[in-house]
MOPAC internal coordinates of N, CA, C and O (Angstrom, degrees):
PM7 1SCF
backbone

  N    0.0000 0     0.00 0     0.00 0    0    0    0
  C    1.4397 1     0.00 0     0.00 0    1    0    0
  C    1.5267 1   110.13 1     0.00 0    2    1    0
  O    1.2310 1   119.56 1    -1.61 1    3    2    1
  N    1.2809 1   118.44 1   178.39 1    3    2    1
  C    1.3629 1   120.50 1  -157.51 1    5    3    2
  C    1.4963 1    93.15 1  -136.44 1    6    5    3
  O    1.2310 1   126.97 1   -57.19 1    7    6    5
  N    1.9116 1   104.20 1   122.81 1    7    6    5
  C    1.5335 1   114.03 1   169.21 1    9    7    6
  C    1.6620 1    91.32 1   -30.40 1   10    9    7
  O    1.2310 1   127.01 1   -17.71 1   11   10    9
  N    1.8543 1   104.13 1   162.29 1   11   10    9
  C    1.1444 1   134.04 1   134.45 1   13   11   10
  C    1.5305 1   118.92 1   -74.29 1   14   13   11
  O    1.2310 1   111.59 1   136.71 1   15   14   13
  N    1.0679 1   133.44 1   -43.29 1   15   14   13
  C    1.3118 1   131.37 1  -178.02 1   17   15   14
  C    1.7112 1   123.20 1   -65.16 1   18   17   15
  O    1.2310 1   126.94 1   174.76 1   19   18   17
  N    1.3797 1   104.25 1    -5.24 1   19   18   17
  C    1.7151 1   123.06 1  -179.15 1   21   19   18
  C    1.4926 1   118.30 1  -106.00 1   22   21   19
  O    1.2310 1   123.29 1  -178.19 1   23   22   21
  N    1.4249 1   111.30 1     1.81 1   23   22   21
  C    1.3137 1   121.18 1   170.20 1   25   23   22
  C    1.4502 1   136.72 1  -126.22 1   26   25   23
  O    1.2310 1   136.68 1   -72.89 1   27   26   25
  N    1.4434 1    85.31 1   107.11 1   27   26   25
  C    1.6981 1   117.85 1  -162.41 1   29   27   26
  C    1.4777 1   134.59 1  -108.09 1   30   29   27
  O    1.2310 1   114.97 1   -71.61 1   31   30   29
  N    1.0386 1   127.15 1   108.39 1   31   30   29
  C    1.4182 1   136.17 1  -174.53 1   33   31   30
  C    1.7400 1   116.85 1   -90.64 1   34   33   31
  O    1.2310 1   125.12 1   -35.60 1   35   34   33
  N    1.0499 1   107.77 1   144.40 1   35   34   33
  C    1.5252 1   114.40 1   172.33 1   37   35   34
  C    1.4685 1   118.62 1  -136.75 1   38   37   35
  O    1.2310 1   123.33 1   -15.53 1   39   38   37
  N    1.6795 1   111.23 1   164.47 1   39   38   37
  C    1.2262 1   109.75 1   166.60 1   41   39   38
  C    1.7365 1   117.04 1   -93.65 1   42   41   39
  O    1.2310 1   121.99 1   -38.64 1   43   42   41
  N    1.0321 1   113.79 1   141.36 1   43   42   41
  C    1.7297 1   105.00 1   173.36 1   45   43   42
  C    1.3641 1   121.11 1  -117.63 1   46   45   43
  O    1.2310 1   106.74 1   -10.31 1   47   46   45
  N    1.2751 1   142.28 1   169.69 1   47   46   45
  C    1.3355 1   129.03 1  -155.54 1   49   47   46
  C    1.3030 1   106.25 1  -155.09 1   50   49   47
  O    1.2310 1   115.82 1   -97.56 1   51   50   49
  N    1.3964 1   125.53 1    82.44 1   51   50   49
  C    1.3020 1   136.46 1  -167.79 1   53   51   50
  C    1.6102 1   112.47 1   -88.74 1   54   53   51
  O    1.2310 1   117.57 1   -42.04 1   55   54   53
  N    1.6136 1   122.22 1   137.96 1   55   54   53
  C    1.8062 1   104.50 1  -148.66 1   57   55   54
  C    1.9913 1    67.62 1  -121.00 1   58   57   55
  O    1.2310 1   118.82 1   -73.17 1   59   58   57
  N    1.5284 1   119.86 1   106.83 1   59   58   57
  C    1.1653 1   110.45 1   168.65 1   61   59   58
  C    1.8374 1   122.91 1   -86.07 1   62   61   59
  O    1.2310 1   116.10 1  -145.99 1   63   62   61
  N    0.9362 1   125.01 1    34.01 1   63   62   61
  C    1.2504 1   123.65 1   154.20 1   65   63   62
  C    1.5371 1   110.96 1  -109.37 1   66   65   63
  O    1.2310 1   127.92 1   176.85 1   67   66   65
  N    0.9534 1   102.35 1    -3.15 1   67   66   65
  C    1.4828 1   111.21 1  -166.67 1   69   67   66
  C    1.5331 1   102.30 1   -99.14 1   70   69   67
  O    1.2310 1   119.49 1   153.25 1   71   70   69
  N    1.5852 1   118.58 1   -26.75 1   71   70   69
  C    1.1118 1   150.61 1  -164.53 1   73   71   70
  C    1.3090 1    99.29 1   -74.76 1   74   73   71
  O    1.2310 1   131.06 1   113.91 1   75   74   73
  N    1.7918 1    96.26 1   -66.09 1   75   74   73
  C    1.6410 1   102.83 1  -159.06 1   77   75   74
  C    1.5658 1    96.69 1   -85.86 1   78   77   75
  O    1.2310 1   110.14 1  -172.46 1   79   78   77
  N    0.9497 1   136.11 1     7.54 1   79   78   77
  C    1.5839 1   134.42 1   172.97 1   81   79   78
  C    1.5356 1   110.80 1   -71.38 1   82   81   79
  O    1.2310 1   114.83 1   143.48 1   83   82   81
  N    1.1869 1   127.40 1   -36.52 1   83   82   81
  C    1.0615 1   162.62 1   -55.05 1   85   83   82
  C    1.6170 1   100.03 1  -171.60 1   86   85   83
  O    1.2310 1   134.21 1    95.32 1   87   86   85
  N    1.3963 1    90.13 1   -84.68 1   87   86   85
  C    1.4961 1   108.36 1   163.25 1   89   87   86
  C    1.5056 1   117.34 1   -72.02 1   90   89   87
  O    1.2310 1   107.77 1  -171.91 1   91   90   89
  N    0.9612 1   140.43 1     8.09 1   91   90   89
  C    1.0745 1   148.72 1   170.00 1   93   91   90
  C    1.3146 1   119.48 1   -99.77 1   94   93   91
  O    1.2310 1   122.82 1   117.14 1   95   94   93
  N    1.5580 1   112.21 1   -62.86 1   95   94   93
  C    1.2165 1   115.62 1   160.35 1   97   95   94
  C    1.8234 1   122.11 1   -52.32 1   98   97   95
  O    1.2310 1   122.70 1   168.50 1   99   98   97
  N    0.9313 1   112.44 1   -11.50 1   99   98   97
  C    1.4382 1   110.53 1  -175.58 1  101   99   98
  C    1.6804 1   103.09 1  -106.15 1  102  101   99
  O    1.2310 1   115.97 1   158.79 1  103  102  101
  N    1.5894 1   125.27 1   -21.21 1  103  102  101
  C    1.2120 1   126.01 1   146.68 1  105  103  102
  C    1.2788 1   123.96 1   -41.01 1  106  105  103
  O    1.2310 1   122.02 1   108.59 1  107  106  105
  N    1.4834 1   113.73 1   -71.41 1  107  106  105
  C    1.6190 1   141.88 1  -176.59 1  109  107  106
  C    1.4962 1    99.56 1   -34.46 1  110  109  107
  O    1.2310 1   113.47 1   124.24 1  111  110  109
  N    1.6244 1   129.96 1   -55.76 1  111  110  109
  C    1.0923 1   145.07 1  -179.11 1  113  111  110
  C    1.6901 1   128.91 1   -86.42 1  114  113  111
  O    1.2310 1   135.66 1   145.41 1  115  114  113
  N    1.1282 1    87.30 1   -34.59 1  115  114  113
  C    1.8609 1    89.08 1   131.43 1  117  115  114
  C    1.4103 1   127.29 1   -11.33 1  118  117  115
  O    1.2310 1   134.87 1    76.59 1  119  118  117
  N    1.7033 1    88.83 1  -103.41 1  119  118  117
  C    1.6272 1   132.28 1  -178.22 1  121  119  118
  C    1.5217 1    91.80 1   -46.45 1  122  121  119
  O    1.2310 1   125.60 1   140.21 1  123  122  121
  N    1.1995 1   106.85 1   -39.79 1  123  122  121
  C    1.8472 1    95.25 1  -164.90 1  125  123  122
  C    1.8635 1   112.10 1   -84.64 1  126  125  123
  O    1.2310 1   125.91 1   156.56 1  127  126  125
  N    1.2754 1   106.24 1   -23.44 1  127  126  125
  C    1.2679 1   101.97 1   173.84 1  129  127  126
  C    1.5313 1   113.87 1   -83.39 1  130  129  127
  O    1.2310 1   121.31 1   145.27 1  131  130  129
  N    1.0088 1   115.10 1   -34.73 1  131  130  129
  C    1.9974 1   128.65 1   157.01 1  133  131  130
  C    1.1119 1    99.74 1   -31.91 1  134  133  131
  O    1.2310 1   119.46 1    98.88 1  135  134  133
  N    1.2286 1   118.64 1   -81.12 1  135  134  133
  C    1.8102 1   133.17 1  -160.37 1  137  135  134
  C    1.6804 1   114.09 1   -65.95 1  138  137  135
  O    1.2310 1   122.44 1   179.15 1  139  138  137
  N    1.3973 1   112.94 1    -0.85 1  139  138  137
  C    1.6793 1   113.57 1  -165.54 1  141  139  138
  C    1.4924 1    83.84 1  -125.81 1  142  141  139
  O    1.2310 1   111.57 1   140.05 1  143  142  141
  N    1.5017 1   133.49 1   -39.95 1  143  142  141
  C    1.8640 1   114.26 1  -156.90 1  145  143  142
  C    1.6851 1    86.97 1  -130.48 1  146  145  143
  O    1.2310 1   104.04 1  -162.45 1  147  146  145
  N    1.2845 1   147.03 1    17.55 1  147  146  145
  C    1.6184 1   137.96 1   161.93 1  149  147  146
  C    1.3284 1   112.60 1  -134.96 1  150  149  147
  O    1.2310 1   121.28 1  -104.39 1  151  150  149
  N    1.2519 1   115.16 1    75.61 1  151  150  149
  C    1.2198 1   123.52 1   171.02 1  153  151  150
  C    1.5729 1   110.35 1  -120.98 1  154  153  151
  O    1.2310 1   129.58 1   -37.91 1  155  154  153
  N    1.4519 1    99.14 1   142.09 1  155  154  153
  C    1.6885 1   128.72 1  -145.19 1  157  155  154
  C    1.1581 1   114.61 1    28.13 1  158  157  155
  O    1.2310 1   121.87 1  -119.97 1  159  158  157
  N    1.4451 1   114.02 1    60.03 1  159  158  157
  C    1.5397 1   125.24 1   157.03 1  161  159  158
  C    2.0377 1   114.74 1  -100.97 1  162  161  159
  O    1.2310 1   129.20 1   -29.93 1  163  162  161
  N    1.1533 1    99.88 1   150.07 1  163  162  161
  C    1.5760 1    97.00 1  -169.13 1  165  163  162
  C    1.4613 1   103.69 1   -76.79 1  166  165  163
  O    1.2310 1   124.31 1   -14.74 1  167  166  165
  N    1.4918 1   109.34 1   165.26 1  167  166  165
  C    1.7488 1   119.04 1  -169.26 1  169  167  166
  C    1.2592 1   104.22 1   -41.39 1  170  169  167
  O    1.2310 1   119.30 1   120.25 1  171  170  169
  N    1.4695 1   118.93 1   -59.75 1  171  170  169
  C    1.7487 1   110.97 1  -159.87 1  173  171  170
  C    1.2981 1   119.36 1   -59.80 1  174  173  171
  O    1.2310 1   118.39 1   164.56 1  175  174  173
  N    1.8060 1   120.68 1   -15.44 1  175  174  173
  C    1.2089 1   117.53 1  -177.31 1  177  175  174
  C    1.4156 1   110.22 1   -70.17 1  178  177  175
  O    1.2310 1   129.92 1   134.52 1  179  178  177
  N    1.8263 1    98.48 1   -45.48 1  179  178  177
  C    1.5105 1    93.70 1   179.04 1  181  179  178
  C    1.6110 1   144.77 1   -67.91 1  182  181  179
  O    1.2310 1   135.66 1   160.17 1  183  182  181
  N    1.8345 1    87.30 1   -19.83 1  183  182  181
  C    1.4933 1   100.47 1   167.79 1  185  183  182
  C    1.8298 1   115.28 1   -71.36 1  186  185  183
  O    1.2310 1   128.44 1   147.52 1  187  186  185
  N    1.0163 1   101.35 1   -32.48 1  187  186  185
  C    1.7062 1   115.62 1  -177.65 1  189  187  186
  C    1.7851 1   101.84 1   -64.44 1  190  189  187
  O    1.2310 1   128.72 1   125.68 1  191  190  189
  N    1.3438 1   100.81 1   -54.32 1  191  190  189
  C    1.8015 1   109.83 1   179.39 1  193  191  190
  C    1.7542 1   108.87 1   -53.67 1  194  193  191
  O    1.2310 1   124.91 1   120.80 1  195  194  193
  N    1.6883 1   108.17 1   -59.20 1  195  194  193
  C    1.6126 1    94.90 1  -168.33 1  197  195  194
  C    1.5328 1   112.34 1   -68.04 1  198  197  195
  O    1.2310 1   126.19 1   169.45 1  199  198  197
  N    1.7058 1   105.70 1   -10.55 1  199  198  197
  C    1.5440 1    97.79 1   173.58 1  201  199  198
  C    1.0277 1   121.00 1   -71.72 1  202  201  199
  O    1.2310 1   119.06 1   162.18 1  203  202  201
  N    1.4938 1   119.40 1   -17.82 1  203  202  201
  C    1.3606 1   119.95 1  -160.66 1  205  203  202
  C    1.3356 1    99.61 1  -112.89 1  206  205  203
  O    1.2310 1   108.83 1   171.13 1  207  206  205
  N    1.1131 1   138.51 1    -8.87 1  207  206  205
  C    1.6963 1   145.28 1   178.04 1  209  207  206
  C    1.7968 1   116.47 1   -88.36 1  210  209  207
  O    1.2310 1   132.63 1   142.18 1  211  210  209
  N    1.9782 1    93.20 1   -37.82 1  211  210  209
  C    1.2149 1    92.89 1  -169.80 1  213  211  210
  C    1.8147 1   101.99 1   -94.74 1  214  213  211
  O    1.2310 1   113.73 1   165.96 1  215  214  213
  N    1.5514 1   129.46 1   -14.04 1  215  214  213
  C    1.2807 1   140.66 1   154.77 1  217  215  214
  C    1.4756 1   103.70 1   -23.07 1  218  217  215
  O    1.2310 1   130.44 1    96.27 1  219  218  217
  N    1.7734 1    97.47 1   -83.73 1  219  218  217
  C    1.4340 1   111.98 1  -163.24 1  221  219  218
  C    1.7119 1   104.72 1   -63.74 1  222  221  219
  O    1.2310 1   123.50 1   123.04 1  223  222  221
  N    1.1521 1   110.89 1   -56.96 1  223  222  221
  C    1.7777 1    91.14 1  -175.74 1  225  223  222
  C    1.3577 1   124.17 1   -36.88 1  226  225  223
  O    1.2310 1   132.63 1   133.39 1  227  226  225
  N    1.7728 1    93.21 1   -46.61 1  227  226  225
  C    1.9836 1    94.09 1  -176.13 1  229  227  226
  C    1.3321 1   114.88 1   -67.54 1  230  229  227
  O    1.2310 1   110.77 1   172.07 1  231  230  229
  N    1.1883 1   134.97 1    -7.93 1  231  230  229
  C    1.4341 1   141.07 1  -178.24 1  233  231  230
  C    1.6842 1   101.82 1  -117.36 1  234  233  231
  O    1.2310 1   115.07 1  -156.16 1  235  234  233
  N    1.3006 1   126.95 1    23.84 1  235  234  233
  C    1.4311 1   133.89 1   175.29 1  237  235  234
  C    1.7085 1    78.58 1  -112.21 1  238  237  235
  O    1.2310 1   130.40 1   113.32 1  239  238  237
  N    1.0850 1    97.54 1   -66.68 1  239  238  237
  C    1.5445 1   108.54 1  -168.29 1  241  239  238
  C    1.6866 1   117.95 1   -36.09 1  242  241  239
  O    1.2310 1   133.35 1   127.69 1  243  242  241
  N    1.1821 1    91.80 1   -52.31 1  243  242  241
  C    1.7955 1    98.38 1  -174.82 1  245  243  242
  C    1.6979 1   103.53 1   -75.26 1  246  245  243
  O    1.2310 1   114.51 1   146.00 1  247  246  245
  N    0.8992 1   128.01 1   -34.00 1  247  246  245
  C    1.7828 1   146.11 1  -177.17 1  249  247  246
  C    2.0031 1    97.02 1   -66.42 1  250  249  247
  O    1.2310 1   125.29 1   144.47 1  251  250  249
  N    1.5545 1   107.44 1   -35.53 1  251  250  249
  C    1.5795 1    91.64 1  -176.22 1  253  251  250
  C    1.6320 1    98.07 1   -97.63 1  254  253  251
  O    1.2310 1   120.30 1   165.87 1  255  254  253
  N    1.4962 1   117.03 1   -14.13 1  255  254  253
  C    1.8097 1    94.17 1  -162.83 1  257  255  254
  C    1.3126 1    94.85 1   -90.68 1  258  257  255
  O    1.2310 1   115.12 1   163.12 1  259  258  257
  N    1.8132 1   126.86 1   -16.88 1  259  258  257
  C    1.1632 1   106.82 1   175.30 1  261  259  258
  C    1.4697 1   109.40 1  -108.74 1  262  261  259
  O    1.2310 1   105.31 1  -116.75 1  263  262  261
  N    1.1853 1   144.82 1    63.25 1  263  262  261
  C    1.5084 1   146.94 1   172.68 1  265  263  262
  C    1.7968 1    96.35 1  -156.23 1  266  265  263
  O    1.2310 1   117.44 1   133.29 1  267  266  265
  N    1.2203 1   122.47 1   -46.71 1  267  266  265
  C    1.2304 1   135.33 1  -172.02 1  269  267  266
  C    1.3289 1    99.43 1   -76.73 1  270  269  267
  O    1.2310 1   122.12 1   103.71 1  271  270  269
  N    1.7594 1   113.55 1   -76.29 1  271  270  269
  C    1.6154 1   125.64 1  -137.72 1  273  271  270
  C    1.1819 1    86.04 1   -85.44 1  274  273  271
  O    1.2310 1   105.65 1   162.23 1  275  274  273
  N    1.4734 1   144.21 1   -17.77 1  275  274  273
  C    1.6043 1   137.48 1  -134.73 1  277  275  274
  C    1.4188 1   130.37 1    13.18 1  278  277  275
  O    1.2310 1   127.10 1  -123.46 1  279  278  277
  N    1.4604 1   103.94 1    56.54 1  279  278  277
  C    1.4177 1   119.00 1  -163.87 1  281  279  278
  C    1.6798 1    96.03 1  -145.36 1  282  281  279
  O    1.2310 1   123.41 1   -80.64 1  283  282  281
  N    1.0368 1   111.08 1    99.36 1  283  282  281
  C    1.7722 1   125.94 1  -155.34 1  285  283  282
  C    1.4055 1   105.40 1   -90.60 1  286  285  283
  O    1.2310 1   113.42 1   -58.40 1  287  286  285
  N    1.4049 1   130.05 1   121.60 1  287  286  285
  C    0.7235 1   120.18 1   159.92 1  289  287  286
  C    1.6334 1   140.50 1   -81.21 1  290  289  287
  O    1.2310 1   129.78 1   145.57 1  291  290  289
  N    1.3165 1    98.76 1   -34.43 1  291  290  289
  C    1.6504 1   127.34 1   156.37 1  293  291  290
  C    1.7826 1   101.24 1  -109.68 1  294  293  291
  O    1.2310 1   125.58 1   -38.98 1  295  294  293
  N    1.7502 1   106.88 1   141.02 1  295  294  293
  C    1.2666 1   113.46 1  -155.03 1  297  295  294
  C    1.5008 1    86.21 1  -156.00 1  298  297  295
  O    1.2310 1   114.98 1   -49.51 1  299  298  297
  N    1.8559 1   127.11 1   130.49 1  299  298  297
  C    1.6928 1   114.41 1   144.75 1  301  299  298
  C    1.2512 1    95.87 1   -93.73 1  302  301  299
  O    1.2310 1   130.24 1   -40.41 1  303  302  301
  N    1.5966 1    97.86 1   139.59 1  303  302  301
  C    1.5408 1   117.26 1   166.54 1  305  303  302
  C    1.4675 1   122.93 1   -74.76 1  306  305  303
  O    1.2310 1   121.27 1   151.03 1  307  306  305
  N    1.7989 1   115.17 1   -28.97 1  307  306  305
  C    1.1920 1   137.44 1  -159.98 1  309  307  306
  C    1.1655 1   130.10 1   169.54 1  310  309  307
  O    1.2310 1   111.00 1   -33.99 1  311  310  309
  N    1.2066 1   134.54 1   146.01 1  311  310  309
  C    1.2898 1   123.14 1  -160.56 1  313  311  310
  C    1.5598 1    95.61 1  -151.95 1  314  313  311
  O    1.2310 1   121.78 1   -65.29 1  315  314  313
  N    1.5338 1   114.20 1   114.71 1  315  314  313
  C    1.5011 1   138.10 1  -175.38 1  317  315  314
  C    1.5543 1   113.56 1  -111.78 1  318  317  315
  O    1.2310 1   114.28 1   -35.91 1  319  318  317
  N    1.4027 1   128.44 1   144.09 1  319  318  317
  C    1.6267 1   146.55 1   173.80 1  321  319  318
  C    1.9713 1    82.98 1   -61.24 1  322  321  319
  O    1.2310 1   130.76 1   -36.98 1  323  322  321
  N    1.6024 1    96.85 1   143.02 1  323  322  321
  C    1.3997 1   115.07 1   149.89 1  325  323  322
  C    1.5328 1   113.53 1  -131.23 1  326  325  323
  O    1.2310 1   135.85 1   -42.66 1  327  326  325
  N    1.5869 1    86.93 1   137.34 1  327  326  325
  C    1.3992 1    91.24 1  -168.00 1  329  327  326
  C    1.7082 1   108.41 1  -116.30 1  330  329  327
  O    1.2310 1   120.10 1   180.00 1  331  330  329

């Protein structure tokens, strides 16, 4: 069984324009790093590349607007015992 004292709930505060800006911009740059350094490479490379281009930007992204911009896109509000 599982302490009571280890189970914890929070509120979180997700800013979705901030979100989808976000994700977009990390799309946009994607496509653009695809189209400039994988050319005549077969599908899976490119599906493997924008996953891995558009991953890291969107999590570059959220890492500078909230440490840098102080404008959070993901935020805990609070964090309470559930009992």
């Amino acid at each position: 069984m599982t302490e009571q004292g280890f189970r914890y709930a929070g509120w979180l505060l997700l800013d979705l324009r901030l979100t989808g800006a976000l994700t977009l911009f990390s799309a946009a740059l994607a496509v653009l790093v695809l189209s400039l350094w994988f050319r005549g490479r077969r599908w899976d490379e490119y599906v493997v590349g924008f996953v891995a281009v558009f991953s890291l930007s969107l999590i570059g992204g959220v890492v500078l607007t909230n440490a840098i911009g102080h404008f959070p896109a993901l935020s805990v509000e609070s964090f309470f015992p559930v009992r």
